[in-house]
C-alpha positions as CSV (number, residue, x, y, z in Angstrom):
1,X,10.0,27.2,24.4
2,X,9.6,31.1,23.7
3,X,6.5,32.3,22.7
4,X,8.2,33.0,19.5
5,X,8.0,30.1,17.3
6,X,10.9,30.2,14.9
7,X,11.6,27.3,12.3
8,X,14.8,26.8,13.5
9,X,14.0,26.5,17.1
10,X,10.6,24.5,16.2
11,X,13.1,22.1,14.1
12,X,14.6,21.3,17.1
13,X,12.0,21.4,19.5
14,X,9.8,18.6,17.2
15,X,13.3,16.7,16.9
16,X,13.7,16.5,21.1
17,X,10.2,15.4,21.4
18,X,10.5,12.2,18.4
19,X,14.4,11.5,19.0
20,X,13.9,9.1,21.8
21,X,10.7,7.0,19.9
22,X,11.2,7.7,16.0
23,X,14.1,7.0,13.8
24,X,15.6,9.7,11.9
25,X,13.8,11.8,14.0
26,X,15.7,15.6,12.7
27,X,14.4,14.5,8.9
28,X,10.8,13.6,10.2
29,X,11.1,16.9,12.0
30,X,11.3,18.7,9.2
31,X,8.8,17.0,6.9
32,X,5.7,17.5,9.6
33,X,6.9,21.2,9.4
34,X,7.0,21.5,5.5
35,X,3.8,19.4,5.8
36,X,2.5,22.2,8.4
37,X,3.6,25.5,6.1
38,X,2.7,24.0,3.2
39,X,6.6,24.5,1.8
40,X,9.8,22.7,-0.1
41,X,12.6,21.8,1.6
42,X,14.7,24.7,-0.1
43,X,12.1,27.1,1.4
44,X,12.3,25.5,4.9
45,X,16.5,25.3,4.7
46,X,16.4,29.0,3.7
47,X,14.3,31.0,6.2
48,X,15.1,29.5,9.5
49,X,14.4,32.8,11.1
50,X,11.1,33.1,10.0
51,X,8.0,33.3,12.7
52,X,6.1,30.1,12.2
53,X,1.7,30.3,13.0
54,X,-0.7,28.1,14.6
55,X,2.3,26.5,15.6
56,X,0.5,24.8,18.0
57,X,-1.0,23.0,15.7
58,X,2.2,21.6,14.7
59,X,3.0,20.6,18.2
60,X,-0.1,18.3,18.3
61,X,0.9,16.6,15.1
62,X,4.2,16.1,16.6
63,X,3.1,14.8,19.5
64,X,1.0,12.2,17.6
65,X,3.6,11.1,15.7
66,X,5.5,10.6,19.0
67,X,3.3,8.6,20.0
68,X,4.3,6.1,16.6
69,X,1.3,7.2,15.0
70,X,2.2,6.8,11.3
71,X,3.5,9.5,9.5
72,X,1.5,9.2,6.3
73,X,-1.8,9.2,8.8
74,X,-0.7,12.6,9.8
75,X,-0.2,14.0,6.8
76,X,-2.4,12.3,4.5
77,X,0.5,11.6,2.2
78,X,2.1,8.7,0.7
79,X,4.2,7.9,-2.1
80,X,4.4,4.9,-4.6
81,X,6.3,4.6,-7.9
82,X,7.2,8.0,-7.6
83,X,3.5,9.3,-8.1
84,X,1.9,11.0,-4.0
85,X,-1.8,9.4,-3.2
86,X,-3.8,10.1,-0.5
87,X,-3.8,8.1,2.8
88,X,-6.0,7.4,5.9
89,X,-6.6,5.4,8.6
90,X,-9.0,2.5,7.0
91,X,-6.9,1.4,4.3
92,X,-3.2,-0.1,4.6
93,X,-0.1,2.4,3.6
94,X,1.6,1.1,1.2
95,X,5.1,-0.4,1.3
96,X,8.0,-0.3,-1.3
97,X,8.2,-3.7,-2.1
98,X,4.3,-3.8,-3.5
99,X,6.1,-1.7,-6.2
100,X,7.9,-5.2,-7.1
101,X,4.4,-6.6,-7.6
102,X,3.4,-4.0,-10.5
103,X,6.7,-4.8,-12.4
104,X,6.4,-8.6,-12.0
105,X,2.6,-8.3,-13.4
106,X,3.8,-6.1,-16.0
107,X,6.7,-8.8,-17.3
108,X,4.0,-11.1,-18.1
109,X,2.0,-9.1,-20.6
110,X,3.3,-8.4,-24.1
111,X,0.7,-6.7,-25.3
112,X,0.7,-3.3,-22.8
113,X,-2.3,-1.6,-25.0
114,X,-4.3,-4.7,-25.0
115,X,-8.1,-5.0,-24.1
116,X,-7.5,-6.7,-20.1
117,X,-9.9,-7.5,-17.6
118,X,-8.1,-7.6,-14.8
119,X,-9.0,-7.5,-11.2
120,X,-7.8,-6.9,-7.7
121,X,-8.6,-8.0,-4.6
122,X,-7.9,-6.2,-1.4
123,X,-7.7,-2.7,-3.0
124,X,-7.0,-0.5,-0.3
125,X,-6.0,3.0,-0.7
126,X,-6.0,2.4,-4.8
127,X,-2.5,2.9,-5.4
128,X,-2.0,-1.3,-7.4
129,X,-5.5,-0.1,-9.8
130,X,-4.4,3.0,-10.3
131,X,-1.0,2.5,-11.5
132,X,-2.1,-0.4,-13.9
133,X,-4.8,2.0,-15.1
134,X,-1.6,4.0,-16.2
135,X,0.9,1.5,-18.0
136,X,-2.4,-0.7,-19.3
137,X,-4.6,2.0,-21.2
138,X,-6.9,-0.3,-23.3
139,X,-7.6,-2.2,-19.7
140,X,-10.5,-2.8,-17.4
141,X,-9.5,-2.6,-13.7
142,X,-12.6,-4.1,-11.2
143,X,-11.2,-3.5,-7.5
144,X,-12.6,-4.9,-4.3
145,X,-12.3,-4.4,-1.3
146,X,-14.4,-5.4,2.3
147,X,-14.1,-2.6,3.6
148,X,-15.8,0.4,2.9
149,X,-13.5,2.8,4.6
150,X,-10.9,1.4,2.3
151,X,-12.9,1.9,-0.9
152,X,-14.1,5.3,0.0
153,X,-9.7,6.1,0.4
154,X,-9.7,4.3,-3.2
155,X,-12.3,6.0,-4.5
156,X,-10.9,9.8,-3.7
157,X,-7.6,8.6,-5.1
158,X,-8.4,7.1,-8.8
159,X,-10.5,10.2,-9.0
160,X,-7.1,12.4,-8.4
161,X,-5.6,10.9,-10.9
162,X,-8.0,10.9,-13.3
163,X,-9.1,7.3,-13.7
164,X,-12.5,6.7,-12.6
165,X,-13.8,5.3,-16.1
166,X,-11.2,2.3,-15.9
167,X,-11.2,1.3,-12.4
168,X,-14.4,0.1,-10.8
169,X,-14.7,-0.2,-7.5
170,X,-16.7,-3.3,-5.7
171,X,-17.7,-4.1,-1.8
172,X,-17.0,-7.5,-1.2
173,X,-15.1,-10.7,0.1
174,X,-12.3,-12.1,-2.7
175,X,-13.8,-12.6,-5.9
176,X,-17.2,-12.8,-4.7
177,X,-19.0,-9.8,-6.1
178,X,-17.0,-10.5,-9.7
179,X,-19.2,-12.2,-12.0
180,X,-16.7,-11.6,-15.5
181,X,-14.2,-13.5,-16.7
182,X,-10.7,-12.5,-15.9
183,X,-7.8,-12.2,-17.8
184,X,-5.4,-11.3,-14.8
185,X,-5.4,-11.6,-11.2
186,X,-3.5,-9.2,-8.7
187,X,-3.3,-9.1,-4.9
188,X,-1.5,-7.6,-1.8
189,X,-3.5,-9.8,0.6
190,X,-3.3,-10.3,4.3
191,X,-0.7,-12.6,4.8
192,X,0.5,-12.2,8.4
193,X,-0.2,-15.1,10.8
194,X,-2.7,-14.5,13.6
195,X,-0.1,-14.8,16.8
196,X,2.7,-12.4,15.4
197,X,2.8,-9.4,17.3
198,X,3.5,-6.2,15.4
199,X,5.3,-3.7,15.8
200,X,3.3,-0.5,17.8
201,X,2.8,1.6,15.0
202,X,1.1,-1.0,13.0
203,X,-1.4,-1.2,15.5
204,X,-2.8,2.1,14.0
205,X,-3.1,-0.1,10.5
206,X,-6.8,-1.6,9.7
207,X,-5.7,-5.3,10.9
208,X,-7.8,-7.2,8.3
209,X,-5.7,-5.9,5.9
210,X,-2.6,-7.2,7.9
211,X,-3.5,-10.7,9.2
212,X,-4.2,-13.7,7.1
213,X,-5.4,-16.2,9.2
214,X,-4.1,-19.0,12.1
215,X,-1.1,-19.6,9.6
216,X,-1.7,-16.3,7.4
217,X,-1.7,-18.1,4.0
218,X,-5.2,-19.1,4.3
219,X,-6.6,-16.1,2.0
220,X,-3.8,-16.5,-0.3
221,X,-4.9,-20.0,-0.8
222,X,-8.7,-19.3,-0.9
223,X,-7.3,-17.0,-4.0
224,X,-5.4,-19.7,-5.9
225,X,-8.2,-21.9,-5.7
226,X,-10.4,-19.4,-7.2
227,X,-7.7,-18.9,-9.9
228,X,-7.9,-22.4,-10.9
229,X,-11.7,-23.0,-10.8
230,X,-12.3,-19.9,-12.8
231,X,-9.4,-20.3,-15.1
232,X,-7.5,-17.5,-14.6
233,X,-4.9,-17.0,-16.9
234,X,-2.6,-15.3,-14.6
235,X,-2.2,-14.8,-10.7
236,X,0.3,-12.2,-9.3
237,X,0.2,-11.9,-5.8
238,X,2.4,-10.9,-2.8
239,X,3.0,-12.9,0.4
240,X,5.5,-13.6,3.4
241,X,9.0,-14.3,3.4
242,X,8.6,-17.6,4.7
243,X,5.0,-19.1,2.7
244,X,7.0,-20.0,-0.7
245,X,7.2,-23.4,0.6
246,X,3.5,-23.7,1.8
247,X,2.8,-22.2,-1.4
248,X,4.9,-24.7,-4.0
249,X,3.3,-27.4,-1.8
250,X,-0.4,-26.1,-1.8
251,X,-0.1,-26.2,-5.8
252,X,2.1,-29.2,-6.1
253,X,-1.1,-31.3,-7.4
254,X,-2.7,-28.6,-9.3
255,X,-2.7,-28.2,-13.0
256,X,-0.8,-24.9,-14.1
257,X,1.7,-24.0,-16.7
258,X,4.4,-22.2,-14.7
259,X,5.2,-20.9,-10.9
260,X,7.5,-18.2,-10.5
261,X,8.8,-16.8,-7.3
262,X,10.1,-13.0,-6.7
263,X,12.3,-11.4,-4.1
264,X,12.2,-7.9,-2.3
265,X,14.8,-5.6,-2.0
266,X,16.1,-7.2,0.8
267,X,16.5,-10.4,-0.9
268,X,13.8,-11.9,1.2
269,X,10.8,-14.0,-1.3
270,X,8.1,-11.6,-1.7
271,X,5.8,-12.9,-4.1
272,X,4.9,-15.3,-6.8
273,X,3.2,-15.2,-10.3
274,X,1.4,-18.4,-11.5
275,X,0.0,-18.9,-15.0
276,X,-2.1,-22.1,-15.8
277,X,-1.4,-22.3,-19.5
């Protein structure tokens, strides 16, 4: 390149070094250099000529995300339900289809401004808490987590958006460090079995937040059984495509009211609620 640094050359400099590793590498081009300048897309579509600095700078990031490196660990950025939350390596980034698990928790209480206790396990970067903090005002939110990296990414994000006195963060395994009783239980858990090999940017990813166990229902199973011997109104939780039938038959002798199922928006079953009475 020159040793001018121009947007519109840099655009296609960054989109020759991703285009033979990234999909859509010409949009992800642009967002690491709106990212970079600190600018809209308008502004970036509307002064191609101008000289962009530290542009080096820009070039490392570039070449990180060439190497698959996560986008939202380079810029620190991720969006759910519409809201941005900050992101790091240490905590998972979260996917569309957890969305789905909000709204399906949400269908099963009536009351929105009732007094909840609710708790989540397997936190992460915050985003589940903090957007039941928002539709549930009159709730109490305890979030763990067993990793401290992931609760110190939760922490910096419920105090962004302004929720700190509703969501209470907890160092622990499961339910473990949650002495209260619960009205509702929520979960992203790890889920994927041991021997699946990922794909390589999910190697960047903390991995006990990805893998479940030998079969990878094994936490989501240590969970129901804490739902039943602690009476637990209500369970949502998310889990693989393929474990509703290990799940229907891990509960088929248990006492509970009703088990529903819930699919992704590729069709594919995501998750499952269950209520005991």
């Amino acid at each position: 390149m020159s040793s001018r640094y121009l947007v519109k050359d840099l655009l296609k400099h960054i989109t020759s070094l991703l285009n033979p590793h990234i999909p859509r590498a010409s949009r992800e081009a642009q967002l690491l250099l709106m990212y970079h300048l600190g600018v809209d897309e308008l502004w970036l579509l509307t002064n191609q000529e101008i000289e962009v600095k530290d542009a080096h700078r820009l070039l490392e990031l570039s070449n990180r995300r060439a190497k698959n490196e996560p986008l939202e660990y380079i810029t620190n950025r991720v969006s759910f339900y519409s809201e941005e939350f900050f992101i790091a390596e240490g905590a998972l980034i979260p996917r569309p289809e957890t969305e789905l698990l909000i709204d399906e928790m949400l269908k099963n209480i009536e009351d929105k401004n009732a007094p909840l206790t609710v708790a989540e396990v397997g936190v992460g970067s915050g985003i589940i808490s903090i957007m039941l903090a928002k539709f549930l005002p009159n709730a109490r939110i305890i979030a763990v987590d067993i990793s401290e990296a992931a609760l110190g990414i939760a922490k910096r994000n419920i105090e962004l958006f302004g929720v700190k006195d509703r969501v209470e963060l907890r160092l622990g395994s499961l339910l473990e460090p949650v002495d209260e009783d619960i009205d509702y239980l929520v979960s992203n858990p790890p889920y994927i079995a041991q021997d699946v090999q990922l794909e390589s940017n999910l190697s960047y990813e903390p991995q006990n937040a990805l893998f479940g166990g030998e079969i990878g229902d094994e936490i989501i199973k240590e969970l129901l059984d804490e739902v039943l011997s602690r009476n637990i109104n209500f369970f949502t939780c998310e889990m693989g495509y393929d474990q509703k039938d290990k799940i229907s038959a891990y509960l088929k002798d248990k006492n509970f009211a009703k088990l529903d199922f819930y699919r992704d928006y590729s069709g594919f079953d995501r998750g499952f609620t269950l209520r005991l009475d």
